[in-house]
ROKOLKE-313273 format. One record per atom (N, C-alpha, C, O): z, x, y. Coordinates in steps of 0.001 Angstrom, whole numbers, plus 500000, padded with zeros to 6 digits. Layout:
residues N
ZXY
...
END
This chain:
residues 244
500000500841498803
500000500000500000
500000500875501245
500885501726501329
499131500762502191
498757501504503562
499842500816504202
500134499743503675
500793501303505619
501222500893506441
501275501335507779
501731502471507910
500853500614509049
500821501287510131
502629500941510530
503215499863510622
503149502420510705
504362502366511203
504646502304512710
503904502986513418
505306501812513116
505315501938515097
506288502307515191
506912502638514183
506944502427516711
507878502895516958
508202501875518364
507532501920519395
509197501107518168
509678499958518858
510940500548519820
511904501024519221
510952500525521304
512056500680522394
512770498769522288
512295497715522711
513632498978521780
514474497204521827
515664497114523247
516299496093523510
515750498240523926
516898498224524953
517718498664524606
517918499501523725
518495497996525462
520227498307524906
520725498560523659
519813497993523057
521489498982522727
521912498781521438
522825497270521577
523483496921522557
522685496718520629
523309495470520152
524557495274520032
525200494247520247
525001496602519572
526318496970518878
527234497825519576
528402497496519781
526701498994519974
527325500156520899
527025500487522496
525878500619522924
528321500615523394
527736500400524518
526879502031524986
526835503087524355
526268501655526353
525685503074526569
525082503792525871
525183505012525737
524033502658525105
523137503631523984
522446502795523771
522954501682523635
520363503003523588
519817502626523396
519079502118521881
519256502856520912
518325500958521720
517596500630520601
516356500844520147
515494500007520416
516033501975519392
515054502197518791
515167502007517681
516199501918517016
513590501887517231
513477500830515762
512049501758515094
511178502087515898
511953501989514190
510347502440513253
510460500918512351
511433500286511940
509137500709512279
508732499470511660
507037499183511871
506187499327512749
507169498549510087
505842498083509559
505995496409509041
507003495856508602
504580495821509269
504970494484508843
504044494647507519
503102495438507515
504284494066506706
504202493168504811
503733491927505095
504586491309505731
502689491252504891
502883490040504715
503638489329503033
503806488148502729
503989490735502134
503944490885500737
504836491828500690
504742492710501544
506125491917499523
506424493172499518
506969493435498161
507454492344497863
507174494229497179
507768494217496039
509209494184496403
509597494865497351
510122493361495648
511434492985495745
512254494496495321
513303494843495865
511669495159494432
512242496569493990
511549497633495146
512112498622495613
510897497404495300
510871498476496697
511708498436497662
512524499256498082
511358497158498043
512717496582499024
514119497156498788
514771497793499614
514458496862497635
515935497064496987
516334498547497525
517463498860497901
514866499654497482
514924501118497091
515430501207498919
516467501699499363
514212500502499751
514344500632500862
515332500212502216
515117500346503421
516569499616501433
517522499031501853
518805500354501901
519735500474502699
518544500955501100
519335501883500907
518731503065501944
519655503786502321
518299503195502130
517208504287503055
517415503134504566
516449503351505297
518029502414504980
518328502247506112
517017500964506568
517017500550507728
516308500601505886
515652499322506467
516204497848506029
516863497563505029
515828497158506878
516158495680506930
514566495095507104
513508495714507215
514848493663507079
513908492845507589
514078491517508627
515056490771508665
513129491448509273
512936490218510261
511854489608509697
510933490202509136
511973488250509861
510344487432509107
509729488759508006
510277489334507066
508203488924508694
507643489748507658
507589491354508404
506868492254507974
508318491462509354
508698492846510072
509630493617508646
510197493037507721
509510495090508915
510570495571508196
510893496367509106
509967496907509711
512351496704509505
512331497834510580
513844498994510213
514960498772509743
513065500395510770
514192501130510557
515087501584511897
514312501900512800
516388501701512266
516413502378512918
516192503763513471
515984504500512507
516148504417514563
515559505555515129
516144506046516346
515611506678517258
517653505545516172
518204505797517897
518155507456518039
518166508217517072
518108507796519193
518318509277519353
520051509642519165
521038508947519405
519934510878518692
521590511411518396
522572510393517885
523765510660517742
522116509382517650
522920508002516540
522671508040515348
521484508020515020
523517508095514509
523433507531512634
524601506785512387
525398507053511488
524734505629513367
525790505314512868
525671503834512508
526741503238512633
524407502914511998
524628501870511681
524002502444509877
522915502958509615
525160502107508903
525355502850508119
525512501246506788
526412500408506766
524483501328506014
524288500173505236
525262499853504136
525635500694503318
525558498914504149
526750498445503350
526733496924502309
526593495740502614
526945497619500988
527409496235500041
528299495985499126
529141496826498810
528241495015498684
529564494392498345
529596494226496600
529240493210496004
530100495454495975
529844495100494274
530361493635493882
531491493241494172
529773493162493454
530503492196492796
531298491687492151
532213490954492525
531092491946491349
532228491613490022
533558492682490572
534459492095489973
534154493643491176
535038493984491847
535640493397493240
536700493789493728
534798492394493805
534722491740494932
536722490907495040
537202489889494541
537348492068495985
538957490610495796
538751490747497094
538435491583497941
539184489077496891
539253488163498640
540702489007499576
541210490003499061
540969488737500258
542327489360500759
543136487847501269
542746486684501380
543976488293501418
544858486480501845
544153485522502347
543870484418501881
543723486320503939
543175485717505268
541692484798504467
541383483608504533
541076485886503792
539667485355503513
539980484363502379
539325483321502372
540688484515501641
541215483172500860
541599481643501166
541332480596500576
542589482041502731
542716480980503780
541507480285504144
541330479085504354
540518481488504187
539233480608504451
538646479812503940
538093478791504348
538806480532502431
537941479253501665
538876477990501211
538412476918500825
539871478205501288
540716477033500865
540249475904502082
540009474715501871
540168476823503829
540024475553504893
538657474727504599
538256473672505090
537993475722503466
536416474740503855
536379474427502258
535357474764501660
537409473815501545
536918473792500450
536342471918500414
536352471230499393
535941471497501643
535502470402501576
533408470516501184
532500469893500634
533688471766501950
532282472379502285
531302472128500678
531790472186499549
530008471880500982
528954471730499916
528051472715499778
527646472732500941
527400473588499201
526421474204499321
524994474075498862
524981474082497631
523776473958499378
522764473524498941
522080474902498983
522389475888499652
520996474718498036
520286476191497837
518857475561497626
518679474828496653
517563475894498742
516372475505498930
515667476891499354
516120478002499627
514238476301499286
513359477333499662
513367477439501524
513429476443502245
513270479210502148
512914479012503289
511902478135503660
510764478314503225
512301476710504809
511366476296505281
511547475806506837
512580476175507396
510715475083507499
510936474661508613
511307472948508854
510452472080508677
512643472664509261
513001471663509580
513627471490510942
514280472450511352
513512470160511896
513677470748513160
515044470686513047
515408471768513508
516609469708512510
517709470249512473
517513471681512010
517649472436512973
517343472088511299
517480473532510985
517814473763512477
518905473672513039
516264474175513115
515927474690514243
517154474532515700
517728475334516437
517106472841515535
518341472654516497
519819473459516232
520396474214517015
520213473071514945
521402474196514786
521301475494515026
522310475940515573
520226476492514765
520128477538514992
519973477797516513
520430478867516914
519369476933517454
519302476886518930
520882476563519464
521286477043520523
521759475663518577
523192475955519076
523905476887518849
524582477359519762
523947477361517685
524259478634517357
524229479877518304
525079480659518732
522903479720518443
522101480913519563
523256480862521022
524042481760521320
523063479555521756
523685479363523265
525440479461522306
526170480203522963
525893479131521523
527480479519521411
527837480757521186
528951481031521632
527056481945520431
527450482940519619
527150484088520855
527883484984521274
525854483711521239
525084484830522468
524284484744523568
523433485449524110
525067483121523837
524618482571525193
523178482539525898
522763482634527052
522681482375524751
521345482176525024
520233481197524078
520558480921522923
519085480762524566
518205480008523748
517272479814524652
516590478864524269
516842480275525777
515359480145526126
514315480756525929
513263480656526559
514646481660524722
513673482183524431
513144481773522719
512123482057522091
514168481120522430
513957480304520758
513057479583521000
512988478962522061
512305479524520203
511209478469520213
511150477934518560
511674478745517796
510791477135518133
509789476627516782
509329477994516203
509650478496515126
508436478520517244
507348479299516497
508277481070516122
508150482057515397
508929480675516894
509728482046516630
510889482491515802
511210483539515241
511596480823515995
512668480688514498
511251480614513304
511238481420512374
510813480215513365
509586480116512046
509249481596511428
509155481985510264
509095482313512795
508261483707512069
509551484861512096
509232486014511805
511164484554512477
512123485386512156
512721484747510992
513350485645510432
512877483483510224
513320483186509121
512940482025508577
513846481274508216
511433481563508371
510952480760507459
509762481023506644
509350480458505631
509158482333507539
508243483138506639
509259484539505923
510301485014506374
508641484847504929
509343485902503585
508333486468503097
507310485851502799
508533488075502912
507387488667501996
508010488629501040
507427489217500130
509473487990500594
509933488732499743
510049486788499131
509594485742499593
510953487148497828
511632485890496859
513108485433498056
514248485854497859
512914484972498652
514178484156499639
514310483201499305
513578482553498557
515681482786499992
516528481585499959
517365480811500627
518395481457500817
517463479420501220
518244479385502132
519285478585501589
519171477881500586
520469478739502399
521587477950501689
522267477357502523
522856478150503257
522530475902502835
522615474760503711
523938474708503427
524203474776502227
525116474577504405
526234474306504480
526007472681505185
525455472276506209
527060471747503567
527498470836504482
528752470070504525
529541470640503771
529355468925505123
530255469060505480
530432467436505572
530196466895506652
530888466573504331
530937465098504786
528887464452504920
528335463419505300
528373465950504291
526588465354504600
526541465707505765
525423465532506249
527497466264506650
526526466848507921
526180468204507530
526753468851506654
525329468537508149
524505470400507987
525864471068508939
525859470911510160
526473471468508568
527057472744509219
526688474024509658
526835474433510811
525980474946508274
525754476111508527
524477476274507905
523950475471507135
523928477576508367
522575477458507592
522736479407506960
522917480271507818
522668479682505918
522427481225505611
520871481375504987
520161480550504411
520694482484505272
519006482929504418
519441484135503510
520266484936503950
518910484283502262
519443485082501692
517488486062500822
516357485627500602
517988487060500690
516573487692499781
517080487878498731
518213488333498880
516643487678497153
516932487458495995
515730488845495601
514505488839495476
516633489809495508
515727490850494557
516675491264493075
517792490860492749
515850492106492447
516317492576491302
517904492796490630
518421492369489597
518321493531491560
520034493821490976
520929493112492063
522132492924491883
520265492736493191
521548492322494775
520786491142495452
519559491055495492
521336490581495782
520988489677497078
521136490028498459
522294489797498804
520564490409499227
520007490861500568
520875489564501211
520704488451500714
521621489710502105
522120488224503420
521315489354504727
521515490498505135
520075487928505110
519460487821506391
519953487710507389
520156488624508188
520317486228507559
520963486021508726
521745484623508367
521507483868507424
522590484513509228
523620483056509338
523725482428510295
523154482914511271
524285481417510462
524332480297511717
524974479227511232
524752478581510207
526078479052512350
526783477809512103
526501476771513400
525681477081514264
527356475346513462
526994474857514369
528576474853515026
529621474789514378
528444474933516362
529627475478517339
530970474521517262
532053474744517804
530609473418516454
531787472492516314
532913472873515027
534068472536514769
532101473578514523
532695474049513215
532665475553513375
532094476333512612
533407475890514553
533462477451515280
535103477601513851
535111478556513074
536191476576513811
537264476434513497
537507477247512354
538407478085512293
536521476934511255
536037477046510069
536226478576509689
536865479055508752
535378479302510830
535595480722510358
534104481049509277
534124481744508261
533245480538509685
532239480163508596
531702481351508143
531487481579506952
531447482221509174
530914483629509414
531177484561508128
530366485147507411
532784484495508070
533317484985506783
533245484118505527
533226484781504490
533200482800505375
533058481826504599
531973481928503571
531807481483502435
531063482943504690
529123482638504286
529577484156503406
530279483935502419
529398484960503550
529891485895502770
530669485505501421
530080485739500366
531518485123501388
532323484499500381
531755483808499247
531971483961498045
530721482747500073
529500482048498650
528522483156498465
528390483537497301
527681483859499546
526614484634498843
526951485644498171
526086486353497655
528816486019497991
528842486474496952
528870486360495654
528346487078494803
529665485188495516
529536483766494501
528082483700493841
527952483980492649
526839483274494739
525622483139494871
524790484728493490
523962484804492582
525523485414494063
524871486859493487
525876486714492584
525228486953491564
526537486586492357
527412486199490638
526696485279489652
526324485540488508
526576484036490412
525954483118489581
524104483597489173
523654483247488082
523170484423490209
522195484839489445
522727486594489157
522178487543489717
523591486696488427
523938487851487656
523169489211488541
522362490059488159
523667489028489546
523683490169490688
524278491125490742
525449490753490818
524233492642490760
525528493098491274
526060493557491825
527147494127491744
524646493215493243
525452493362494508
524735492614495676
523580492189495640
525973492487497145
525373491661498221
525496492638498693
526321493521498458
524134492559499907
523811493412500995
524346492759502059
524278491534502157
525100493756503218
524973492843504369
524550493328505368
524787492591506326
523962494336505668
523020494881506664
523947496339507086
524523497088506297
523892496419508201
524719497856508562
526505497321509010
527013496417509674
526881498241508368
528240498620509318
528387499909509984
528199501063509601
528959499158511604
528829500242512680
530596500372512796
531512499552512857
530504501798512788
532142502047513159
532078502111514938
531253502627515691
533234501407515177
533277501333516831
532853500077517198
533297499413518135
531808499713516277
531455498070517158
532266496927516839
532072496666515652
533246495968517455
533505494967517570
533045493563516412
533643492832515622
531415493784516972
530541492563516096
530704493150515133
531460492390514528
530480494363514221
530049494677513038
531421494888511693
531239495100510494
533199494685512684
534213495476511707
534262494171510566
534851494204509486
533478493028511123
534490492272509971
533604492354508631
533715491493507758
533011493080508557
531763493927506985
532383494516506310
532155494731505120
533900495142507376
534809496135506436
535898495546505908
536818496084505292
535768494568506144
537364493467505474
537048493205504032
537821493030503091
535666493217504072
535241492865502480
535469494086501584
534892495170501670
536385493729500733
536275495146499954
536618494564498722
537215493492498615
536146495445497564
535840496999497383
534287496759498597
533689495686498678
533946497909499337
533018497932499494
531790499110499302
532252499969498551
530617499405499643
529945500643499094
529218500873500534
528726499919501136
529169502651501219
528403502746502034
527548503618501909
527704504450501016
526529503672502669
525458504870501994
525936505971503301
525707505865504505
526439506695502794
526635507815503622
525599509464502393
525528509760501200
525134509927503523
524380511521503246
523340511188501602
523180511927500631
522703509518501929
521608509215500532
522459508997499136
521913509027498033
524091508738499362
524390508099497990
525806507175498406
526571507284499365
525791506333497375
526712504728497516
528488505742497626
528868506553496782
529106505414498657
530023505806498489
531154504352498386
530948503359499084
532304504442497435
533034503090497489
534263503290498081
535065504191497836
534391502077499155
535871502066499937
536681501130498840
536282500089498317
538105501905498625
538672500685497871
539650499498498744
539808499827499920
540144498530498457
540738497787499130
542323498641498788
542779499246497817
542683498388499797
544374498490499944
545253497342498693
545212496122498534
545868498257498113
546815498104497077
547311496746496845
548511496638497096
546602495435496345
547141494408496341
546689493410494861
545595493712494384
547307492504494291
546693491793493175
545254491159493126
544769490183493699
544790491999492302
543171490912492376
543631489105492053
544430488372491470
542597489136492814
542240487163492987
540711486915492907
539794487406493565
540712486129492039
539265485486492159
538919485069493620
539653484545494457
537648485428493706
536704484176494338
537040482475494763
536493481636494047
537801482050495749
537256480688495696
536215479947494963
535029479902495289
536752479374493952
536119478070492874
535183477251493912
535633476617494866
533623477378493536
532761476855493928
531868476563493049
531875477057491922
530727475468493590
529545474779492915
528658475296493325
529144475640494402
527288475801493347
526628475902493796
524578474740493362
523737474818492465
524664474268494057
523370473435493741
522017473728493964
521298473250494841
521602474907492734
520130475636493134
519123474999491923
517933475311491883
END
């Protein structure tokens, strides 16, 4: 497979102050799920059918991180969580376009990062309803209302988490961590044995709560290194259904 690679200026960093966003990236309309897998570890992610690496100058510090599974213990707090939403339903469908979708993700947007004039249809469409890869989305609901929406990539040994979104009424919930909690579940039930969750940045704010999850694995110097959790009784997983 040929790829023209670019080299993308994004601004500001997202995560760290006083430091800029550079990105290397090729788009797939297609991609092998085991390449992917290889290339996740090597520091890429994906948007729609973008794949992009970072490239900041004198930065290595958004540093990729997942979650073994079958070692996966909740800690109190995250237990609290799932007990508050154990009303919660989970539905498991193909990425597609629906305009609730869209509307929740446009509230999401103005609650989480105060913004949405630049969301459109066509742009939630081509950041998470097109996939080169085997995806999945998984509908939080709540009494039959849509609560949350997660996208997940289903490759070979792990499940990839895209992106999440809740709706701002159900800020209470804690969903953020919640969503984590099933797509780990999620990668249990298709005999996974591991969730991705994109980078963890030491220093950033948005990125520490990646490190609450433990056992966890980081790729530091090209191999999986494992953080263990602090000295406490394993506990299952919150008891869930999942409807795929």
């Amino acid at each position: 497979m040929r790829i023209a690679l670019s080299e993308n200026f994004n601004g500001p960093c997202p995560y760290l102050d006083d430091r800029v966003w550079i990105t290397h990236a090729f788009r797939a309309p297609q991609l092998d799920s085991a390449l992917y897998e290889q290339l996740i570890a090597e520091g890429w992610r994906r948007s729609g059918t973008v794949f992009y690496r970072n490239a900041c100058p004198s930065c290595n510090l958004c540093i990729p991180l997942r979650i073994p599974v079958d070692a996966f213990t909740p800690t109190k707090s995250q237990r609290r969580v799932a007990r508050r939403n154990a009303d919660v339903r989970v539905a498991i469908t193909q990425p597609q376009y629906r305009e609730d979708l869209f509307q929740l993700y446009r509230a999401y947007q103005r609650y989480q990062h105060n913004r949405d004039d630049d969301e459109t249809a066509d742009t939630f469409g081509e950041f998470l309803c097109e996939s080169p890869l085997t995806s999945k989305m998984m509908l939080y609901y709540a009494e039959e209302r849509l609560i949350g929406i997660g996208w997940v990539d289903v490759l070979p040994e792990s499940i990839s988490s895209v992106y999440y979104a809740f709706h701002p009424d159900h800020a209470w919930r804690s969903l953020g961590t919640y969503s984590v909690i099933r797509e780990v579940q999620y990668a249990a039930h298709r005999n996974r044995r591991y969730l991705h969750l994109g980078f963890y940045v030491p220093g950033s704010r948005k990125m520490a709560y990646k490190g609450r999850f433990r056992p966890n694995e980081l790729r530091v110097r090209g191999a999986w290194v494992r953080n263990h959790p602090t000295t406490r009784r394993r506990q299952p997983a919150a008891d869930c259904t999942v409807d795929d």
